[in-house]
N, C-alpha and C positions, 0 to 999 in steps of 0.2 A: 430584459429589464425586470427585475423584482418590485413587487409594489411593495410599500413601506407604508404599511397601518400601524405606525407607532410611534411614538415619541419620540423626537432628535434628542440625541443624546452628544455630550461636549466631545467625546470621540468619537464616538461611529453612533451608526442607526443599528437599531436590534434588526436579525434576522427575522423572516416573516416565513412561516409553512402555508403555504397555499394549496389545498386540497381539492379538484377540481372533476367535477363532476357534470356530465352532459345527460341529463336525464329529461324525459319528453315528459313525464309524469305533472311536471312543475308549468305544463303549458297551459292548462285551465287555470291557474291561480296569475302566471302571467298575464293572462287574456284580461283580468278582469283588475288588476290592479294596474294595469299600465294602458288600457285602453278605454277603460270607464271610468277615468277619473270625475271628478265632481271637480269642474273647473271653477263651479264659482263662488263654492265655498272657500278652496282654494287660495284663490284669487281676493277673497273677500277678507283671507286673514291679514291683508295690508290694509285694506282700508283706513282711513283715518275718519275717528268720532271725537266732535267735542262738545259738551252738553254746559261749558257755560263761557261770560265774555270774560276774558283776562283784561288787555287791553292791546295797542297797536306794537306793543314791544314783546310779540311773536310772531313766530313762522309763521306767513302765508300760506297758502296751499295751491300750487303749481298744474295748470294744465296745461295742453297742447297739444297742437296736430300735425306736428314734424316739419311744417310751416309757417305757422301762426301759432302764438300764444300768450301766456301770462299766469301771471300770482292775483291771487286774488284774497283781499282781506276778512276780517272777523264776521262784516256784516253781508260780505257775498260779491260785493263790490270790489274797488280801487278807495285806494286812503287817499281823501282830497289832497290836492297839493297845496292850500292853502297851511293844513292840518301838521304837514312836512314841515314845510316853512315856519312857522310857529315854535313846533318843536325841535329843531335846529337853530332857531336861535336864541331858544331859551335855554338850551344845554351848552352852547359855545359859549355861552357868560362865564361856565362850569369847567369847562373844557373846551378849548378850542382846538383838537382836535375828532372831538364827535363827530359821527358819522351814525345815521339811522340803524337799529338794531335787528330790522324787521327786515331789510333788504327791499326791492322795487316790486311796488305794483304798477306793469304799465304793460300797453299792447307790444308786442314785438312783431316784425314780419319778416322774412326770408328776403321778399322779392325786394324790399327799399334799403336800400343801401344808399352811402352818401363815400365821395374820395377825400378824405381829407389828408391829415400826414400818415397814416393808413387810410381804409377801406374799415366802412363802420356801419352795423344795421344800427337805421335812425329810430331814435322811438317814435312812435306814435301816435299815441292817443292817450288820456283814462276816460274811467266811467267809472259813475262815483255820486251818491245821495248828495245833493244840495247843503242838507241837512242832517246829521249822521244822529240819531236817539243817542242820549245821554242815560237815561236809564230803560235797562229792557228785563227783560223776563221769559221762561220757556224756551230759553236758547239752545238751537242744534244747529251743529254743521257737520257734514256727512262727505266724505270723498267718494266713491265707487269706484274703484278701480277697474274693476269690470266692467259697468258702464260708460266708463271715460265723462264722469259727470261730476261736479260738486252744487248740493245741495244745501241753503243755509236757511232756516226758520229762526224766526224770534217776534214777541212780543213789546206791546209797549203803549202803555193806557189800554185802551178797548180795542187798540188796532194789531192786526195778526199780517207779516209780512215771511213770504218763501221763497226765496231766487233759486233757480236753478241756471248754471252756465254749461256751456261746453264748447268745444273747440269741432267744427265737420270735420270729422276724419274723410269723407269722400270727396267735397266740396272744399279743399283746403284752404280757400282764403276766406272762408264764411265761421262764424262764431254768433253765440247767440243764447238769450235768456229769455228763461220764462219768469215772470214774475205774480206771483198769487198776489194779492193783495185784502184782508177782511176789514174794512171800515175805509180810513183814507193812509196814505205813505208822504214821505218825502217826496220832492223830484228828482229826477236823475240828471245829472250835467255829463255830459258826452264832449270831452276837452281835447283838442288837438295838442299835443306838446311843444310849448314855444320855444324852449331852449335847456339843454344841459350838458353837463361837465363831459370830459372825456377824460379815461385813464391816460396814466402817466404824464399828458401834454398842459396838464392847468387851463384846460380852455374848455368853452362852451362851443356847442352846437346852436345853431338858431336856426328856427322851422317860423314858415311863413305859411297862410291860410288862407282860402277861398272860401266862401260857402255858398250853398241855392239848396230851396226848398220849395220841391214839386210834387203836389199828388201823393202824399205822403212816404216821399223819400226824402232826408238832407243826403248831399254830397256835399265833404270837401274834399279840394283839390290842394294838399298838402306839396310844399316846396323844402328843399333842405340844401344848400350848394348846389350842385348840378344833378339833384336828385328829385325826384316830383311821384308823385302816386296819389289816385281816389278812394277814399274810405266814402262807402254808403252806410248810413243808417235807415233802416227800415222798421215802422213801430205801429200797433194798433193805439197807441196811445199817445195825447196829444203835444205836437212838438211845435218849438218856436224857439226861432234863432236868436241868440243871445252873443255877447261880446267872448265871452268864453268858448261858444263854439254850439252847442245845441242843447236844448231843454229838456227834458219828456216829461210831460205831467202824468200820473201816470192814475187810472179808474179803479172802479172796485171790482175784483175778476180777476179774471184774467189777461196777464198784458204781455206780448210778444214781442221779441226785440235780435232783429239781426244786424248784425255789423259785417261787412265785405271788404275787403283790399281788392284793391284794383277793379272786378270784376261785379256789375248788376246784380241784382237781388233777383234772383228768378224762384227762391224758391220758400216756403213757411214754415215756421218756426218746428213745428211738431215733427214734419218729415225730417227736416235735419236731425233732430234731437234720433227720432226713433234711428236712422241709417248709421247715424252714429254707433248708437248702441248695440245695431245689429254688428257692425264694421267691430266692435272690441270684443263683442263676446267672439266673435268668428276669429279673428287673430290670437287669443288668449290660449282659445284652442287646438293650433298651430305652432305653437311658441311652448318650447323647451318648459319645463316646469319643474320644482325643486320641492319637497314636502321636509320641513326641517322642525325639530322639536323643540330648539329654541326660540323664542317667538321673536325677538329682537335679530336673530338674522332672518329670521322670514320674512318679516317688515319690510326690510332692507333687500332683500331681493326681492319682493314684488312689487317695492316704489320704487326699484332703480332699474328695471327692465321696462315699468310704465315711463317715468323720468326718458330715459333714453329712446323711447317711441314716439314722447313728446317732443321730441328735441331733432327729430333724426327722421330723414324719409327717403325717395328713391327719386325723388325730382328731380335732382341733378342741375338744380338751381344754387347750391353753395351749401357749405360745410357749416354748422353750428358753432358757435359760442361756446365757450367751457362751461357756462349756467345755461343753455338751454335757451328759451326766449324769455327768462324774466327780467331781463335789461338789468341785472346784477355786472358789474364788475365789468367785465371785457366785452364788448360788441362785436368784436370778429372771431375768426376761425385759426385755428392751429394746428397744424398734421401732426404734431406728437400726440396734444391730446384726443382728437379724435383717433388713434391710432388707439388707443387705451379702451375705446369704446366696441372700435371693429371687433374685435375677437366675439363678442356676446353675439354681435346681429348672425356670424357663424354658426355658433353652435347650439343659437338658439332656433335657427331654420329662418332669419330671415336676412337670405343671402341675398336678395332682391338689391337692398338699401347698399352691402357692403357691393356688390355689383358695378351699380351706376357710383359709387364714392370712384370705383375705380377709373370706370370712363371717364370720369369728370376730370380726374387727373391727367388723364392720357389725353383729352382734346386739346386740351393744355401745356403738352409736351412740347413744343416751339416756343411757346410764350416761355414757358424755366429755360428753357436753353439759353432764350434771348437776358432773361433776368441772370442768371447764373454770370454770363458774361460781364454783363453789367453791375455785376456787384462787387467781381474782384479783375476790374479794368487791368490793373497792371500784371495778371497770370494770365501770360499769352497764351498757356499751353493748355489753361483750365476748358475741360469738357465735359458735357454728361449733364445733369440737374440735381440743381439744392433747390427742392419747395422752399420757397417764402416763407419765415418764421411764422408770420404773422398773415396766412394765406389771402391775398384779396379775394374780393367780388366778384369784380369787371377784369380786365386785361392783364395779365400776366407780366407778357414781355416790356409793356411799359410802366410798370410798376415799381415804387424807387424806396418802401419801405424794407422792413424786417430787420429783427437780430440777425447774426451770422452764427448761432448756431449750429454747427457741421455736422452732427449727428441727426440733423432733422432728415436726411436723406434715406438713412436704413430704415424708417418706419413704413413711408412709401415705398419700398422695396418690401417689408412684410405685409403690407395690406393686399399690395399686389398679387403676392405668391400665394398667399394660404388663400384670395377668392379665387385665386385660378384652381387652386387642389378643391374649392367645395364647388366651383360650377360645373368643370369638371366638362369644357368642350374645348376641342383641341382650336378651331377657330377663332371662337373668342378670345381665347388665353395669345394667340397670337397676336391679335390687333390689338389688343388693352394691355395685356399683364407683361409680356415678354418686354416690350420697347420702355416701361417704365423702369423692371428689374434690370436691364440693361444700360442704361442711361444713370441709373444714379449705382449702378459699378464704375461705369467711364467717370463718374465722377469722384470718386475716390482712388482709381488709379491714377488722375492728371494729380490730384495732392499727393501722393503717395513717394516716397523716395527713401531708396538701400543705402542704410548706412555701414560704416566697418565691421558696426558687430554683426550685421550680415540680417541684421532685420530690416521691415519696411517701416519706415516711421513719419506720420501726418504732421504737417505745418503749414500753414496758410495763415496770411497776414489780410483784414483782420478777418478777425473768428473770434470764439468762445465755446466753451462748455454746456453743458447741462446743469453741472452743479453751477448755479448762479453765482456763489460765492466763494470759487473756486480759481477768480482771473480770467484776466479778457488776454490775449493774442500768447498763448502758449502752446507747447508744442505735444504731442501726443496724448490728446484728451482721451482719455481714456471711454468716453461715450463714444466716440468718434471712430476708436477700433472697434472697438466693436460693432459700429454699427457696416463700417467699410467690411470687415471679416465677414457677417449675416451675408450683404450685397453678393460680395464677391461668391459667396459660397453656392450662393442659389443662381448667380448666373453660369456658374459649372453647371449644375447641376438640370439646368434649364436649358445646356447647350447653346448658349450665346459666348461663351470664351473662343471666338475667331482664331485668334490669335497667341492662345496659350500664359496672356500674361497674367487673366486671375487666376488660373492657377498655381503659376510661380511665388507670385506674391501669397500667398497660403503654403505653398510648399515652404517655402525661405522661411516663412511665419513673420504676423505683424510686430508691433515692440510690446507686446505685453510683457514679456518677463523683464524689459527697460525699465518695468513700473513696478515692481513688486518692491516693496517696505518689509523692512526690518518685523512688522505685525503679521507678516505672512498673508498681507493681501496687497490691493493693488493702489499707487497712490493715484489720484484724480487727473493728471497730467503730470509733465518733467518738470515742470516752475512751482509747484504747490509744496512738495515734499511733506514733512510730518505736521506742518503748522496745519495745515488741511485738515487733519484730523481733529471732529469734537467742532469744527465750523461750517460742516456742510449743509447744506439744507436739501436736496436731493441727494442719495448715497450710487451716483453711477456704477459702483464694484457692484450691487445687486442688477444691473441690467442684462445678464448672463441668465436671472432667475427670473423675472418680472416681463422683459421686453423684448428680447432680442434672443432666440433661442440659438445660439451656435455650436455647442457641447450637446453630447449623447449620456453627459452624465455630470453633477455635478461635480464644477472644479474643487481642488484645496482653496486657494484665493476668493472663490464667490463662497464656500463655508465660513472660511474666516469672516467673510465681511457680515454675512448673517448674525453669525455667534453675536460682533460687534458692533451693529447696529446701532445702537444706543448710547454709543460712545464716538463713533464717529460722526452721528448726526447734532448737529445744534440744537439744543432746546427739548433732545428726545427723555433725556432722562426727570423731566421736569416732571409731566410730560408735556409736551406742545411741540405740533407739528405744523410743520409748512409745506402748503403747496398739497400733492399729493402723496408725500410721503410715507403717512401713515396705511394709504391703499398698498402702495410697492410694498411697504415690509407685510402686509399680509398675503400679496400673491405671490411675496419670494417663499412666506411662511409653507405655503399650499403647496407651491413647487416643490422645494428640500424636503415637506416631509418631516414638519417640527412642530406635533402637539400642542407642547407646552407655550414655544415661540407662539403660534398662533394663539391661543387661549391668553396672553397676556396683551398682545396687540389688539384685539379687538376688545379688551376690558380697556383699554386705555382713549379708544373711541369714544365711550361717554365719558370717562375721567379728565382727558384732554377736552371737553368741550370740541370736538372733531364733530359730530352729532348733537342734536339738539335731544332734550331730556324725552321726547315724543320717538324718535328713532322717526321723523319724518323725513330729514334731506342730511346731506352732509355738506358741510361749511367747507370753504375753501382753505382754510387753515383752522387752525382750534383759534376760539373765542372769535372766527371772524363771521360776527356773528349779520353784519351787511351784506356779504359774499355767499349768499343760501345757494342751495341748489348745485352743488359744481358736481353738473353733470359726469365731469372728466374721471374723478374719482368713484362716482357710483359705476363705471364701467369699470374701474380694477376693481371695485371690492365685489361687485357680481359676478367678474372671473373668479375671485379668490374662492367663491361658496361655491360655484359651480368646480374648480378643482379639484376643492377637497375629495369630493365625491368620485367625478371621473376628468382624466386628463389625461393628453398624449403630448405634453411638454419636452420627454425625452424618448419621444419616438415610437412606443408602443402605447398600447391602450391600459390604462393604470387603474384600478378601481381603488376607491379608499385611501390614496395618496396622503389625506391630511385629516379623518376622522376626529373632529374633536367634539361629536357629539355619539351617545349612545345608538343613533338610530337616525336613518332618511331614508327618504325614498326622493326618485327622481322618474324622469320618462322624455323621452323626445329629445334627447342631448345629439346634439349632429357634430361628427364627429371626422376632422382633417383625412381619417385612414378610410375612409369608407363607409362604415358601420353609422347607424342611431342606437342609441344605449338609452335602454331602461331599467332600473333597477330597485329594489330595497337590501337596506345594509340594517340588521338587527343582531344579536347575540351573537357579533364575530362572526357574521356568515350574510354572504351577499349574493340573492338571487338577482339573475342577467337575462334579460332577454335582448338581442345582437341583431339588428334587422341592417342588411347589406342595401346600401342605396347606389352602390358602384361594386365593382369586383374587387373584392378587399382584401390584402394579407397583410397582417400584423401579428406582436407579440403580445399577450398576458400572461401573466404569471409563470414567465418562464417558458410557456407554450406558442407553438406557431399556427396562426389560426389561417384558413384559407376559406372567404365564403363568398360563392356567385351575388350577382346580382337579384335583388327581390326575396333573396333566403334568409329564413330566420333560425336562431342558433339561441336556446333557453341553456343558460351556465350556473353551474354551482362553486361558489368560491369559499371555504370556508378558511377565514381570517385569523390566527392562531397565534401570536407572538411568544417566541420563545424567552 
């Protein structure tokens, strides 16, 4: 495979000379810029500072502990929900379809869940000044990334108020603030959440409350349908139960404040705070790292690898939220988008989380079988497992939500396969990764049937797409082969084909050429035909480049659909995107290998409101501007960065695939073929250092690399476009 450091061009990619040179000379300069790095400087060019108040119609700022978390507002806190209220319905006079611009500030937790017509993490809690200062002065709020802290100061009359929050990264259900305070403060109210909406169904949740106050703890004993859980509050400052839920009056000093799910307060404030921050800098420094010269993508990869550490852990208690726990938008879980997220915890070395993602699936393997059944009762023949669109909590096999989505099955087959290639033991891979990859192939050969023109072609009643506005119950969803092609592929290749028949069906070939259009790509299914085009809102013809790696090289059809992107997506030439759209066209960008393409799609992130004007989170669509945080998408654009640089999308190890900035440096990239890759890429010329974490052979530049176990390999590549 040739790497392509250059610009896609509307016929071909230029030619690339790769120059390559193994010299030990470059090992001292190695040693010291891939092994000293200065993580927390680093780390520190994400931070976020804002030195004065705007008002409640901005970004929050997002922590968490892969467990536990929340947003938290201007003043360090939660925005009253009286304050909500108010402001909702003095904009519905205006507009009655308003919706808050800020997005949620409220606790979230992993472990409380509630079953309703899905499976939903229930909110919580807030916390939040009684009384919020109207006018202040001296105002900072400070993120740390590296610390896994936020920090907010401000004035107001003669009184000097500093929160500090955080989430225990060790102690996961525990969170907690310090609060300085110089003269007198507000009080804080500590509110269990009574009731609210739920997506797409127009209905509320209702939460019911206990409380007792002992010896300076509150406990309530929170209810939600058949769901129940104990939040403790623990505070040196003085507390008194109110109709709201808890008081804290709070001294001049210093005032300590821990909150728990589930589990007692054993421990004080300062230790949490310090274990925490020893627990981030110690991870930071373990974790893949990117050094980029534009500062708006640096941002952005280092609040969307923190973002996704907040949101994400190895519990093995349930799969995240597309937002993460800021109780934005959707409260359960989805294997496609978490599937968008996997790849990072890879290659950034924390294979831990994508690990247990995987057992968690595989303890679960009867329950989909039992759900699979039950969802298309009348396919006697149907075998194998469809994850739940809309993944539950609790029980699987009696579980009676979800879209029917048929492509949702190849994701869990790649999450599978690529942790079984990074953990990399033949037992584990057998109890967890093989019976997953296997079962959802049996699932797309019980849908699968030869038709005269001698291909395999999917139909199941009912079902749908991926492109959402693409039609519900048609036949050869074009996500759908694809994703059954990936399955089948790696269950050859995994020696699970008993029986010879995924391989047949690959020999025979799926019906993709059934789908090819007169535009020389592919159309979305057989019922869509050309009106499809120009109304998609996800472009599945890029799922070759973005998702689902089944080609050793870019196709004609997935070039096409690149070139026309913009044409065939809704809303893209405006610009405004949906969903995650605007992430896939930059990791298809990174894959193909198109400069220019990328350089216009990531200009279009802040143009599209896709990003807010700070580079702090990315919106679930442009302008949506309630839907902060969507986690799902910071995991494909931290693929796309991480790409550009290095990637083994088609098989070999690629350096500079998508260069569209003068200069990086990178270190700790963990990498599917074996190797960890460090590097800097400056004047056309990329020094490598190659450290073998398994017995590795692969392709660069043309060359065949073979390197043992524990061996390091310093390379010289210089980058030259003809």
């Amino acid at each position: 495979m040739v790497s392509k450091f250059v610009e896609f061009r509307k016929s071909s990619i230029a030619a690339i000379v790769l120059v390559i040179l193994i010299q030990p000379v470059y090992a001292d300069r190695q040693a010291s810029l891939f092994e000293n790095c200065d993580f927390q400087s680093l780390i520190g060019r994400g931070d976020i500072r804002r030195c004065e108040v705007v008002d409640d119609q901005q970004v929050p700022l997002y922590l968490g502990n892969g467990r536990f978390g929340s947003c938290f507002a201007r003043f360090g806190l939660h925005i009253p929900p009286e304050k909500v209220e108010a402001m909702l319905e003095a904009s519905r006079e205006k507009n009655p379809e308003f919706v808050p611009a800020y997005g949620k500030t409220v606790f979230m937790h992993m472990g409380y869940w509630a079953r309703g017509p899905e499976d939903y993490l229930v909110q919580l809690a807030r916390v939040y000044w009684d009384d919020e200062p109207e006018k202040t002065s001296d105002y900072q709020q400070y993120q740390s990334f590296y610390d896994g802290t936020i920090t907010t100061t401000f004035a107001y009359g003669e009184n000097r108020i500093t929160v500090t929050s955080w989430f225990d990264a060790v102690n996961r259900d525990l969170a907690g603030f310090i609060i300085d305070v110089v003269g007198s403060s507000p009080d804080i109210v500590v509110a269990p959440v009574r009731k609210y909406p739920i997506p797409y169904y127009k209905k509320e949740i209702g939460q019911q409350f206990t409380v007792a106050l002992s010896k300076g703890v509150w406990k309530a004993k929170l209810k939600c349908i058949q769901a129940s859980t104990d939040l403790y509050v623990k505070s040196d400052a003085k507390m008194q139960t109110i109709e709201k839920g808890l008081k804290l009056v709070l001294h001049e000093g210093r005032n300590e404040i821990l909150l728990s799910v589930n589990e007692p307060i054993d421990s004080c404030a300062e230790k949490s705070l310090e274990r925490t921050r020893r627990w981030w800098h110690s991870t930071w420094r373990k974790t893949a790292w990117l050094d980029l010269p534009d500062d708006s993508a640096q941002k952005i990869w280092t609040r969307s690898i923190a973002y996704i550490l907040y949101s994400c852990n190895d519990d093995g208690i349930g799969l995240p939220p597309p937002c993460g726990f800021t109780g934005n938008k959707w409260p359960h879980a989805f294997p496609q988008d978490v599937s968008y997220i996997h790849p990072i915890f890879l290659s950034t070395g924390h294979t831990q989380i994508a690990k247990s993602w995987i057992e968690y699936f595989a303890a679960r393997l009867e329950g989909m079988k039992e759900y699979t059944k039950g969802l298309w009762p009348d396919a006697a023949d149907i075998e194998g497992i469809y994850p739940p669109w809309e993944y539950p909590y609790g029980r699987v096999g009696s579980y009676s939500g979800g879209a029917k989505q048929i492509h949702n099955a190849g994701y869990v087959c790649r999450m599978a396969y690529e942790t079984a290639m990074m953990v990399n033991d033949t037992e584990w891979t057998k109890n967890y990764a093989l019976p997953l990859i296997k079962e959802t192939a049996n699932f797309y050969k019980s849908i699968c049937r030869k038709e005269k023109d001698g291909y395999w072609h999917i139909f199941i009643l009912p079902s749908s797409g991926q492109d959402e506005a693409g039609g519900k119950n048609q036949k050869d969803y074009l996500c759908a082969l694809y994703s059954a092609k990936y399955c089948f592929q790696k269950a050859v290749e995994m020696g699970l084909d008993e029986d010879g028949a995924f391989a047949k069906i690959l020999g025979d070939g799926l019906a993709l050429p059934s789908l090819l259009s007169g535009r020389d790509l592919y159309f979305t299914n057989q019922g869509s035909g050309e009106e499809d085009f120009g109304r998609q809102k996800h472009p599945p013809q890029l799922n070759g480049l973005a998702y689902l790696p089944v080609n050793k090289e870019v196709t004609q059809p997935e070039r096409q659909a690149y070139r026309q992107r913009y044409d065939i997506t809704n809303g893209a030439k405006t610009p405004v995107f949906h969903g995650w759209t605007l992430g896939e066209f930059l990791l298809a960008g990174s894959r193909i290998g198109s400069v220019k393409g990328w350089r216009k799609d990531w200009g279009n992130s802040l143009v599209s409101e896709y990003v807010d004007p700070e580079w702090i989170q990315i919106y679930e669509s442009s302008h949506g501007h309630h839907k902060s945080f969507y986690v799902t998408t910071h995991g494909l654009v931290a693929q796309a960065l991480l790409d550009n640089l290095v990637t083994t999308w088609w098989g070999g190890l690629d350096i500079a695939n998508c260069m569209p900035w003068e200069s990086a440096k990178f270190g700790n990239v963990r990498t599917l073929l074996g190797v960890t890759v460090s590097g800097e890429i400056e004047n056309g010329v990329a020094d490598l250092e190659l450290r073998a974490w398994k017995d590795a052979g692969f392709s660069l530049a043309g060359k065949q690399y073979d390197i043992k176990k524990g061996q390091k390999r310093n390379i010289r590549l210089e980058l030259s476009a003809k």
